[in-house]
C-alpha positions in Angstrom: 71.9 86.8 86.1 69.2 86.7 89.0 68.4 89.7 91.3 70.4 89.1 94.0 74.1 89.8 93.9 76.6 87.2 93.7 78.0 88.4 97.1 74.2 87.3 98.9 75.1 84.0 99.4 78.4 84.7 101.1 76.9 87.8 103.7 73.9 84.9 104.3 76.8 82.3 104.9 78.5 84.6 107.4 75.2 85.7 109.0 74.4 81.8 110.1 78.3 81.9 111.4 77.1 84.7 113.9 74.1 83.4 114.5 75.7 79.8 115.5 78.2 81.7 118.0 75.2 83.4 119.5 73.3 80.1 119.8 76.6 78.2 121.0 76.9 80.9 124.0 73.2 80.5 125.1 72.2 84.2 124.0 68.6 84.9 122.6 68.9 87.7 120.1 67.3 89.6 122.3 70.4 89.3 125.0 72.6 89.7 122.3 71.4 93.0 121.3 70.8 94.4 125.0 74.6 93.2 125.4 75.5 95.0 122.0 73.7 98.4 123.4 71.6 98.0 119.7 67.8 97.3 119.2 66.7 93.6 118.6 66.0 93.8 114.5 69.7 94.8 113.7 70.7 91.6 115.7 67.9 89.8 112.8 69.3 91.5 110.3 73.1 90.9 110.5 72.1 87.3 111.3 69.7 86.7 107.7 73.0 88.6 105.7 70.9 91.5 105.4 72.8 94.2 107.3 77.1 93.6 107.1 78.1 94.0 110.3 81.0 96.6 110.7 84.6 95.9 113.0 83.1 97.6 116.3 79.5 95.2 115.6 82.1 92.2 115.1 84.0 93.0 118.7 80.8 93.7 120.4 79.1 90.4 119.1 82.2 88.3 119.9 82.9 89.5 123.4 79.2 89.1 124.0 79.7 85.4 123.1 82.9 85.3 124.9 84.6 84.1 121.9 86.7 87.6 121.4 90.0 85.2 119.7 87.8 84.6 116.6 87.9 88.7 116.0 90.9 88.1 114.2 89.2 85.2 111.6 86.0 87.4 111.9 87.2 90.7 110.7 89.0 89.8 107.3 86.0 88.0 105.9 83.5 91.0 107.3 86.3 93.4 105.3 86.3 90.9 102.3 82.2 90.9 101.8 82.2 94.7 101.5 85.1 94.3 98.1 83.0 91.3 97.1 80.6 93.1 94.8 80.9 96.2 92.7 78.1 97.9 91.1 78.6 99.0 87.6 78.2 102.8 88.4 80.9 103.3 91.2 83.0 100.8 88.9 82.8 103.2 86.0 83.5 106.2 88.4 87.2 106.0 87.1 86.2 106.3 83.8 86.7 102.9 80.9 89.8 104.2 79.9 91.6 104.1 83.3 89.7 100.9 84.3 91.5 99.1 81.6 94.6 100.1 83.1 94.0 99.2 86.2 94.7 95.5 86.7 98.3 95.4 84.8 99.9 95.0 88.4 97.8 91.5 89.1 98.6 90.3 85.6 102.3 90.8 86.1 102.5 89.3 89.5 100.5 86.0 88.5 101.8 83.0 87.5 99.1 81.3 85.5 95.8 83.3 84.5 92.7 80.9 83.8 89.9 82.3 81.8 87.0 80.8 80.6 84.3 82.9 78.4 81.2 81.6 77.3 79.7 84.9 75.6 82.4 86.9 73.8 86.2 86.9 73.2 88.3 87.7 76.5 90.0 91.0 76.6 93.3 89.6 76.0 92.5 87.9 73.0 90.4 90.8 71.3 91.5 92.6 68.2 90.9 96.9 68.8 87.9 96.7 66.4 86.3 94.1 68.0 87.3 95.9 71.9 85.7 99.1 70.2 82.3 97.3 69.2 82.5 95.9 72.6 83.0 99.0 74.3 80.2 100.9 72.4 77.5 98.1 73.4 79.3 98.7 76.6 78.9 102.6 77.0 75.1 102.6 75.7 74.4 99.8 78.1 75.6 102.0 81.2 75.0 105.4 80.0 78.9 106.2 79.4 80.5 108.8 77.4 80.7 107.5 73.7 84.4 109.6 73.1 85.7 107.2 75.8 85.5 104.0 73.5 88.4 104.4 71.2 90.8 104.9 74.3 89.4 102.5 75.9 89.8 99.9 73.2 93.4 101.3 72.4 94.1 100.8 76.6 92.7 97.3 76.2 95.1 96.3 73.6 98.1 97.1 76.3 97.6 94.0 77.8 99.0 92.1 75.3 102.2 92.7 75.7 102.1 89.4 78.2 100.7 87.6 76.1 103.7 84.8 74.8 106.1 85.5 77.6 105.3 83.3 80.3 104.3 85.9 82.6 101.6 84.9 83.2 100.8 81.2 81.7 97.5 81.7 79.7 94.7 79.3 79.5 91.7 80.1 78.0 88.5 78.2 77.6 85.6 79.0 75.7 82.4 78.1 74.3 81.8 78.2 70.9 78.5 80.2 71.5 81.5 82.8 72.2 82.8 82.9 68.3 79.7 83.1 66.7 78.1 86.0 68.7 78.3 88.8 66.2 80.3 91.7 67.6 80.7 94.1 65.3 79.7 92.9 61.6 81.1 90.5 59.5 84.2 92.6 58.7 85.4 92.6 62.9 84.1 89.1 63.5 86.9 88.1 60.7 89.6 90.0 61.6 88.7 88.6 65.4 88.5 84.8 64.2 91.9 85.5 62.5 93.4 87.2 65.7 92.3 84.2 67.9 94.3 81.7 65.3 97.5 83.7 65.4 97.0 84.0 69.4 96.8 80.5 69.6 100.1 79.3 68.4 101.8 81.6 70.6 103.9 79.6 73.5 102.6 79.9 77.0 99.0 80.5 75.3 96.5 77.4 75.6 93.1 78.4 73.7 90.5 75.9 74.2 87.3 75.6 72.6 84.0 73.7 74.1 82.5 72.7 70.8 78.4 73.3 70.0 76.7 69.9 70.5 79.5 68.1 72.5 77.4 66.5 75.5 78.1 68.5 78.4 79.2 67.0 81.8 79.2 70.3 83.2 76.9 73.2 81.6 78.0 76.6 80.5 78.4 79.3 82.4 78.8 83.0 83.3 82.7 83.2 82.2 85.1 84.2 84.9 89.2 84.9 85.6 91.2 83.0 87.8 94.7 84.3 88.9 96.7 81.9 90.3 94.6 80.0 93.4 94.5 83.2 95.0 91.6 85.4 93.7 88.7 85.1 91.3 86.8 87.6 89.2 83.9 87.9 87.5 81.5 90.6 85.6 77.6 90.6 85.4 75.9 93.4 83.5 75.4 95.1 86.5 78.8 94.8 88.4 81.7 92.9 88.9 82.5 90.3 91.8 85.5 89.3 92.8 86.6 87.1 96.0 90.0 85.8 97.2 88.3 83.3 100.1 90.2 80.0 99.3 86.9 77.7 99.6 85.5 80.1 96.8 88.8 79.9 94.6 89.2 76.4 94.9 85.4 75.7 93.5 86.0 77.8 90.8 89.6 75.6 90.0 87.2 72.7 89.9 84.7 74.4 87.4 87.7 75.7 85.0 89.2 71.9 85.6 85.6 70.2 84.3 84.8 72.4 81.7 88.5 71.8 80.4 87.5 68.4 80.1 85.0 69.0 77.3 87.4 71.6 75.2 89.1 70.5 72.0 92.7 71.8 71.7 95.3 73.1 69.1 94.5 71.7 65.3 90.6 70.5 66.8 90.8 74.0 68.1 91.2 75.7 64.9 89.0 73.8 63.0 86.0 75.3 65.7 87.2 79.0 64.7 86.7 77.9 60.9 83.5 76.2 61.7 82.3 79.7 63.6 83.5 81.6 60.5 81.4 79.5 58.0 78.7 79.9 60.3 79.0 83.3 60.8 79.1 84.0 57.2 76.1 82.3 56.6 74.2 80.4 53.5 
């Protein structure tokens, strides 16, 4: 992942919006600010994404353009940029336990849950060894409490229960790279391979697999969740990202929709979980 945020872009995007309603009502940045009662280089900041404007900046900067009916559109995506991003250490305040928990809500209201990994086995398809030696790289990564992982992994495994009832739909995509990634030892990576067969017979569960050397038409990728067309995460090593702007969520439909395109399916499916197994075991 690169130093900046995955939020950056969108703050810089909204920045130039301001910048073109300034421009559009014939205010230097100067003006702006003497309208705005604030000192010239906040005006710069807001403008190059690196300060988020609050509500009151927002009214101030609209009725200085004289465009105060955009406050409504304005607002929701200033209030949206501030939820985009998470860091890792106010996303662990709740502890990994209770963040496991946390989501059950959004999985039982959506309709069809897209995931596509390209790493490691999703959550919903892990078995509680392989959560656990997930959990532990996890904990030593971040500096969390070690006695947390078995609860964790135990919480993870509560999600299942939607798994096969068509609430949600499941389709998952992943790379192979994902299978073969040794989570912990030879004895969890075969317990895992055999979960992920089982898993994939179940009705209302599509598990795709992008095989190793198929010739890509779109490359791999940092994996993400879709629920429904209306909100997208995602988690980095050092946060998590999520967005429910509809030009955002529709790209990511596009992504899921192209890399779907290069998986194999059902028995050509299966035969890619044997082939990580034999590799995975080795000479």
């Amino acid at each position: 992942m690169s130093d900046q945020e995955p939020s950056d872009s969108t703050r810089r995007a909204f920045g130039a919006q301001l910048r073109e309603l300034r421009r559009d009502s014939d205010l230097s940045a100067v003006e702006l600010a003497r309208c705005c009662g604030w000192h010239k280089a906040k005006v710069s900041k807001i403008e190059h994404g690196t300060q988020i404007p609050n509500e009151d900046d927002i009214r101030r900067w609209a009725t200085a353009c004289a465009v105060e009916g955009q406050i409504p559109e304005l607002i929701p995506v200033s209030r949206e940029i501030e939820l985009m991003w998470t860091d890792y250490k106010r996303w662990h305040r709740p502890g990994m336990k209770r963040l496991q928990l946390q989501a059950m809500d959004l999985y039982a209201r959506t309709k069809v849950l897209r995931v596509y990994e390209s790493l490691f086995i999703p959550g919903f398809l892990q078995t509680i060894d392989y959560a656990q030696a997930q959990f532990t790289i996890h904990a030593r990564l971040h500096s969390l409490p070690l006695g947390d992982v078995e609860g964790a992994a135990r919480n993870r495994m509560a999600r299942k229960r939607f798994l096969g009832t068509g609430a949600p739909i499941f389709s998952f995509l992943l790379e192979a790279s994902a299978l073969t990634n040794n989570t912990g030892g030879a004895r969890v990576m075969n317990g895992q391979l055999d979960h992920l067969l089982e898993v994939s017979r179940l009705p209302y569960v599509s598990v795709g697999i992008i095989p190793q050397g198929r010739e890509r038409s779109l490359y791999p990728g940092e994996g993400f969740y879709l629920f429904d067309e209306a909100l997208l995460k995602q988690e980095f090593w050092s946060g998590a990202f999520q967005t429910s702007r509809p030009e955002n969520v529709s790209y990511f439909v596009r992504v899921f929709a192209a890399l779907q395109g290069q998986a194999v399916f059902g028995a050509a499916a299966r035969d890619e979980i044997e082939v990580a197994r034999s590799y995975l075991r080795g000479p």
